[in-house]
Structures are given as C-alpha cells and as structure tokens.
C-alpha positions in Angstrom: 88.6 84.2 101.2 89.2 83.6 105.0 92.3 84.4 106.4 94.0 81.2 108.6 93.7 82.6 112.2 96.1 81.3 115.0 95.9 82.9 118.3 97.9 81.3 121.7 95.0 82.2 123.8 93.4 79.2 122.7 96.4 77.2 124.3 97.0 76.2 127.8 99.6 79.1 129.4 102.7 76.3 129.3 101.7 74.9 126.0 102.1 78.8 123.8 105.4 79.7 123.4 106.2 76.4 121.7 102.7 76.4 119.8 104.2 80.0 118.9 107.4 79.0 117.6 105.8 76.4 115.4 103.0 79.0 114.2 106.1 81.2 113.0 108.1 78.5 111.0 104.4 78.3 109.2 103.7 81.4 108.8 107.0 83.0 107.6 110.5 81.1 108.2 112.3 78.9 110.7 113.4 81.1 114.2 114.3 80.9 116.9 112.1 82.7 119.5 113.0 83.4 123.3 109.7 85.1 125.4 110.3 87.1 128.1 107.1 86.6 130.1 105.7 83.4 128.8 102.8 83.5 132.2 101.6 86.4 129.9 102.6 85.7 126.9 100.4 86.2 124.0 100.1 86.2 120.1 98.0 86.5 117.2 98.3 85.9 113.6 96.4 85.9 110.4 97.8 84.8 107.5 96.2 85.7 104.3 97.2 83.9 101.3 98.7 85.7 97.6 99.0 84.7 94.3 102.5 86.3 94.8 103.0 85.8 98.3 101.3 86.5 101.5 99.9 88.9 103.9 100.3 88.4 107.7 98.7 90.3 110.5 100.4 89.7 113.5 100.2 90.8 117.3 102.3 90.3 120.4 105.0 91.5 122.8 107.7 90.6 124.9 109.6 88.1 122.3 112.8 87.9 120.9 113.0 86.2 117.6 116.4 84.9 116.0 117.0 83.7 112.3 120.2 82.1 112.8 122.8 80.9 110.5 122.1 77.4 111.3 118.6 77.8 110.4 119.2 79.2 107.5 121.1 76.6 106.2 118.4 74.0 107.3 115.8 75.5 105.2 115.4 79.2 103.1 112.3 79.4 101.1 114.0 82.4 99.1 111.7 85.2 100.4 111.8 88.9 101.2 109.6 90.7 104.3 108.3 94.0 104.2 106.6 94.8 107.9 104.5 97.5 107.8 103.7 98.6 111.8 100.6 100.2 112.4 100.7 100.0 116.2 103.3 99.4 118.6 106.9 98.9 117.8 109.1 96.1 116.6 113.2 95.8 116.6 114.9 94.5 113.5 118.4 93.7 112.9 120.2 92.4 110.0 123.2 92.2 108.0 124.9 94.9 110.3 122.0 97.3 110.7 119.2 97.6 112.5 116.2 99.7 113.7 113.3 100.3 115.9 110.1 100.4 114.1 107.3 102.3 114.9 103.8 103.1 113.8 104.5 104.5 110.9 107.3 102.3 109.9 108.1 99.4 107.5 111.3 97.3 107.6 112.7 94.8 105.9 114.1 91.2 105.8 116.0 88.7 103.7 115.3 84.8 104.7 118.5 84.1 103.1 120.5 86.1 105.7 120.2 85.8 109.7 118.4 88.4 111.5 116.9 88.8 115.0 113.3 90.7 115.4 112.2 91.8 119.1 109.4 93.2 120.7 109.2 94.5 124.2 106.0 94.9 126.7 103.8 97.1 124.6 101.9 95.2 122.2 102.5 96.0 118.7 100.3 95.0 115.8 102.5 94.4 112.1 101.5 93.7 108.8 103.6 91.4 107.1 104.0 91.3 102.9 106.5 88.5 102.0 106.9 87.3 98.5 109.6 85.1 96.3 112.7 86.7 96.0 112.4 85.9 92.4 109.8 88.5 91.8 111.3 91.4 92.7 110.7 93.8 90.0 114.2 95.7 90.7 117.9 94.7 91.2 118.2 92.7 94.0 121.3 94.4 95.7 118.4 97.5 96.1 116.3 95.2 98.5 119.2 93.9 100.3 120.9 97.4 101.2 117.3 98.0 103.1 117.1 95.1 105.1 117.6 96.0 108.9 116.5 99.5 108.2 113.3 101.3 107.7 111.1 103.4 105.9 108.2 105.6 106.2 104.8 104.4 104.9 102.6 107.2 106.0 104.0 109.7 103.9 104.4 110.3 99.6 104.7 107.4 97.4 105.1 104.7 100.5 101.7 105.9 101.5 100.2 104.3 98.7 101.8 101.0 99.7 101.1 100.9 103.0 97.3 102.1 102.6 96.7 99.5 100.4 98.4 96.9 102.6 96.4 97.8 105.7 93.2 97.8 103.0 93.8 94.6 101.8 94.1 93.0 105.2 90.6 94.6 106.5 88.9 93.4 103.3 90.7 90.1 102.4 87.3 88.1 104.2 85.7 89.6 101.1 87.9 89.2 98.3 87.7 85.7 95.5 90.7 83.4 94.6 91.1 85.5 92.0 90.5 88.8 93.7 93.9 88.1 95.9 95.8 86.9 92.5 94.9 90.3 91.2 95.7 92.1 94.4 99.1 90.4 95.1 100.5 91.6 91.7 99.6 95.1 92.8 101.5 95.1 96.2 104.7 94.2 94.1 103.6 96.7 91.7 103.4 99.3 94.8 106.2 98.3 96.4 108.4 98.1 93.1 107.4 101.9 92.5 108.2 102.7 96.7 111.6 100.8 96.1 112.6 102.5 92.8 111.3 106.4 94.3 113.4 106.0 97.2 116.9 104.6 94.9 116.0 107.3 92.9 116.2 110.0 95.5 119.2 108.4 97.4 121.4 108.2 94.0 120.4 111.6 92.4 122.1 114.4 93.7 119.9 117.7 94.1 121.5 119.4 91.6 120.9 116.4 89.2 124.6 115.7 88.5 126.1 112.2 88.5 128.6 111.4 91.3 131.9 110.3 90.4 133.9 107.3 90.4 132.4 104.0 92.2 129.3 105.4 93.7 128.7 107.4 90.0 129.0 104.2 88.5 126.5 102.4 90.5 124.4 105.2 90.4 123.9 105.1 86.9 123.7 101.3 87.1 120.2 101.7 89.2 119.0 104.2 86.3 119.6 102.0 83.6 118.2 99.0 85.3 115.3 100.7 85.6 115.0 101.6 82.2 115.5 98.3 81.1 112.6 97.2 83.5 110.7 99.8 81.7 111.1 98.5 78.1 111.2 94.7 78.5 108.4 94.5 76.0 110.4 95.9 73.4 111.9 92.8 71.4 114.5 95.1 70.3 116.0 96.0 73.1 119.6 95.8 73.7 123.0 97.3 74.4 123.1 100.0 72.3 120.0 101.3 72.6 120.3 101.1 76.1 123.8 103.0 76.1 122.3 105.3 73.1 119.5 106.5 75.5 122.2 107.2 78.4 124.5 108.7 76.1 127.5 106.8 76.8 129.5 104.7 75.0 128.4 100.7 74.4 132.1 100.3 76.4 131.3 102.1 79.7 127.7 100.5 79.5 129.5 96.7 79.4 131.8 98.3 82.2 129.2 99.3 84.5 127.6 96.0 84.6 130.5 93.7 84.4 131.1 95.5 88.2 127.8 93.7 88.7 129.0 90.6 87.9 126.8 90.3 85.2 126.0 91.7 81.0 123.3 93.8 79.8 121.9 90.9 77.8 121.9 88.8 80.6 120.2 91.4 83.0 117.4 91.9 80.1 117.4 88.3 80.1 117.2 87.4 83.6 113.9 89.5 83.9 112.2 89.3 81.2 111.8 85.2 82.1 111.5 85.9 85.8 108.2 88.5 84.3 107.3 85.4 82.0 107.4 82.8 84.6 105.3 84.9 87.0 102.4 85.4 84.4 102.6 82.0 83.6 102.4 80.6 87.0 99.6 83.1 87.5 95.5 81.5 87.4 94.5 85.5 86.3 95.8 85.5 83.1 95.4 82.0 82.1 93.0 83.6 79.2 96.5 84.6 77.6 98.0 82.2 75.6 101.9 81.6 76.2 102.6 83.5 73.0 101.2 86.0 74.2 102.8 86.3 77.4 106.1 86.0 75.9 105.2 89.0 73.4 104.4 90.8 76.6 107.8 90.5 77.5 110.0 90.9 74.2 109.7 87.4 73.3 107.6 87.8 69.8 109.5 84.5 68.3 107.8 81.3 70.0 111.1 79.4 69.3 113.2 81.5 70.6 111.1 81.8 73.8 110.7 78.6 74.1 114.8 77.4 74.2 115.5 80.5 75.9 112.8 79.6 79.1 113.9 75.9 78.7 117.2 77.0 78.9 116.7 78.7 82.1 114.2 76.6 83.8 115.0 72.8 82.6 110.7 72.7 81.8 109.1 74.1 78.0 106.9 76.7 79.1 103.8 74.9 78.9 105.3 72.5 81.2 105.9 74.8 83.8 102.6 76.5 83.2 100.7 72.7 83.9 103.7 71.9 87.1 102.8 75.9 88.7 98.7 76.0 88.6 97.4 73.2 86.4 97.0 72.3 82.6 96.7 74.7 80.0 94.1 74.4 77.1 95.7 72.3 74.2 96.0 75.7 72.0 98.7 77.4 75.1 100.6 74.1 74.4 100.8 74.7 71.0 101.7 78.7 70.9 105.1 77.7 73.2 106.0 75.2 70.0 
C-alpha cells in the first residue's frame, strides 16, 4: 500500500494556500484555513487509508485552521481525530477548552462540533488517526469530554497507542489491503484500552470509594458500560446480571442510565450492532459467516438478529454486508435467514 502524498511545494507560491485548503477538506473535514506567511508557506500530507478509518501524516506551520458552525452544518462525515505530535506543536480548541500540543502530545476532535487548530512558525509534524464516530468502542460522552484537551502518548498505556501509530505510518508502504484492515481494528482496540485507563483513573478515587451524588452516579455509569462492553458476547446478558455483578439494586441500575437518556437494554443493544455492523462491513473476516458474527456478539438466534439489525439499519444483514464491501457467498445469505 502507498500512502496518497500531497505536498504544496509542488505548486506555484500564489497557487498553495488554496491548493491547501482543498487538500484538507480531502483529507479530514471542511475548514477554514487563514496562513500567516503564505510567500513561505508550506505543507505536506500523507494520507494512509484504514479499514476503520485513516492515518494522516501531516507537516506545516504558520496556519490557522477553523471548523466553523456553518461548515459544519454544510457537511459532517461523523468522525473523531486523535493527533498524535511527534515534532513541533499544534493549538487546539474546542467545545470551550483548548490546549497547546507538543511532542509528546495527542489531542482530540469532534467533526460534529466547531473547533479551530493553529500552528505557529516552527514546523510541527502530526499524526492524524480519525475513524467513524460509530465505532467507538466506549460511551461517546467519554470522547467528547477530551476534545480540546490532551494527553500524553509517551508514557504507560498511551505509549502503546502512540508507538504503534508512529509504526504504522513508517511501514504502511509495506503493508496489503488486508494488512491495514487488520491494523485499523487494532488502533481502535489501542485507543479503546488508552480511553477506558484514563476514565478509569479520573472516576476512581485513590482510596477506591465511589463519590457521591451526581459525579458517583456517572462514575459508576462508566464502570458498568465497560463491563457491558466486556461481555457483549454473552447472549444472556442483561439488567440484572449487570446490577447483580455491581451489587445494586435493578432500580438504581435503570436510574443511572435513564440520566443518560438511555436503558441498559438499549445500551447493550446499541453496541452489540454497531460491533456487528463493523465485522460485517470488514473484507478480514469475510471467512465468517453472518451467524457467526452475530454469535460473536450475543446474537446466537439468526432471527432475532436478523429483525433486530433490520430494525436498526433499514438493510437484512446480508444486504448491508453486499452495500459495505461486496457480495457475500450464497451460504452468509442464508445464515442471516
């Protein structure tokens, strides 16, 4: 696999910062971007292709890059940024925070929200992971408290996230189709663990009592979410073994997740089809029959699976599996009847 390489020095000076601006909309979302030498402007950027998303390596300084409102209403392809510097520094500012990132660093971004980026006259080199929005492994409200803030990558459980993003970026000339399928599904995986160590540190006090009232509540709400995540594969599943396992009462567990607008059956349900429609949509597994992706994910009963993900998606699941990456052998079909 070749990465798709765009760099402005192949432009005339006058013709790069709009050749920029469209390179961006391309490579990530619609912005609006102001430079602030544009004789001396320049940029680079390699974008590198996921089954779940992409990879970007991107260089350049003296820019200011806006995601407005207005753009965001014009088009959002539903995707969340991680930026992992490795040289340089990069501002970031959204939904009322913000940061300066430095080597060392990884931010992140919602496309759904505005947010302004900005780099000043030292070049800065970024790695950029984005990936649907859909995807993401945890409760969303975790990824959106991040965004405009930052995290270090060099250091304990990040490290291992941010080693293998810089890895994957040197050696992506190297890697098959399938290699990068394989290797998109473990920079979720890594980032899914870096997401879930930090909530876990930040909502567990030392002494490993619960806090009280609101934050208590939505403490415990991360804990359980991520034991649900944990046993999706179990068909059986449900309230009160979830509220058994917590020891509280089947009450308090409705309570704590009716503050989320949402039910324990529905959360369960929510992500074991955004799991199912990830493997299905993935050219990896397509050894595995659709049964046997829905078993994967606490769906033993092809019936039930099959309402249930038509319910949800308006397709059957073999439908979805030919509309995402091509036809299925006639026995898939079969196994979602």
């Amino acid at each position: 696999m070749h990465p798709t390489v765009i760099d402005t020095v192949e432009f005339p000076v006058q013709e790069r910062p709009e050749a920029w601006a469209e390179t961006m909309a391309l490579a990530q979302v619609t912005q609006r971007v102001k430079f602030l030498e544009t004789a001396t402007f320049g940029a680079r950027i390699a974008m590198m292709p996921l089954g779940v998303g992409q990879v970007s390596e991107l260089s350049y300084a003296s820019l200011i890059a806006q995601r407005t409102p207005r753009l965001v209403r014009q088009s959002d392809p539903e995707m969340y940024h991680v930026a992992v510097v490795t040289e340089g520094e990069i501002g970031i500012e959204q939904r009322r925070q913000h940061s300066l990132l430095k080597r060392g660093d990884m931010g992140f971004f919602d496309s759904s929200q505005p947010f302004d980026t900005f780099a000043g006259d030292t070049p800065g080199k970024t790695l950029l992971f984005q990936f649907p929005k859909k995807l993401l492994r945890l409760p969303h409200e975790q990824f959106t408290r991040l965004c405009g803030l930052s995290l270090p990558w060099t250091e304990g459980v990040a490290r291992l996230f941010g080693q293998f993003v810089v890895g994957l970026a040197e050696e992506y000339a190297h890697c098959t189709p399938q290699d990068v399928t394989r290797l998109g599904d473990t920079a979720l995986d890594l980032l899914t663990t870096v997401l879930a160590h930090h909530f876990d540190r930040v909502t567990t006090p030392p002494d490993g009592t619960e806090a009280s009232g609101e934050s208590g509540q939505h403490a415990l709400f991360l804990r359980i979410s991520a034991f649900i995540v944990d046993h999706l594969g179990d068909p059986g599943l449900d309230p009160e073994t979830i509220a058994a396992a917590h020891q509280i009462s089947l009450r308090y567990l409705h309570r704590i997740f009716q503050q989320q607008s949402t039910t324990p059956m529905a959360f369960i349900r929510r992500q074991r089809l955004d799991r199912c429609r990830r493997d299905l949509a993935n050219p990896a597994l397509s050894q595995l029959t659709i049964h046997a992706i829905a078993t994967r994910w606490g769906y033993p009963q092809p019936d039930r699976f099959s309402r249930a993900f038509r319910t949800a998606t308006g397709m059957s699941p073999s439908e979805y599996r030919v509309a995402m990456r091509g036809a299925p052998g006639a026995g898939e079909a079969a196994d979602a009847r």
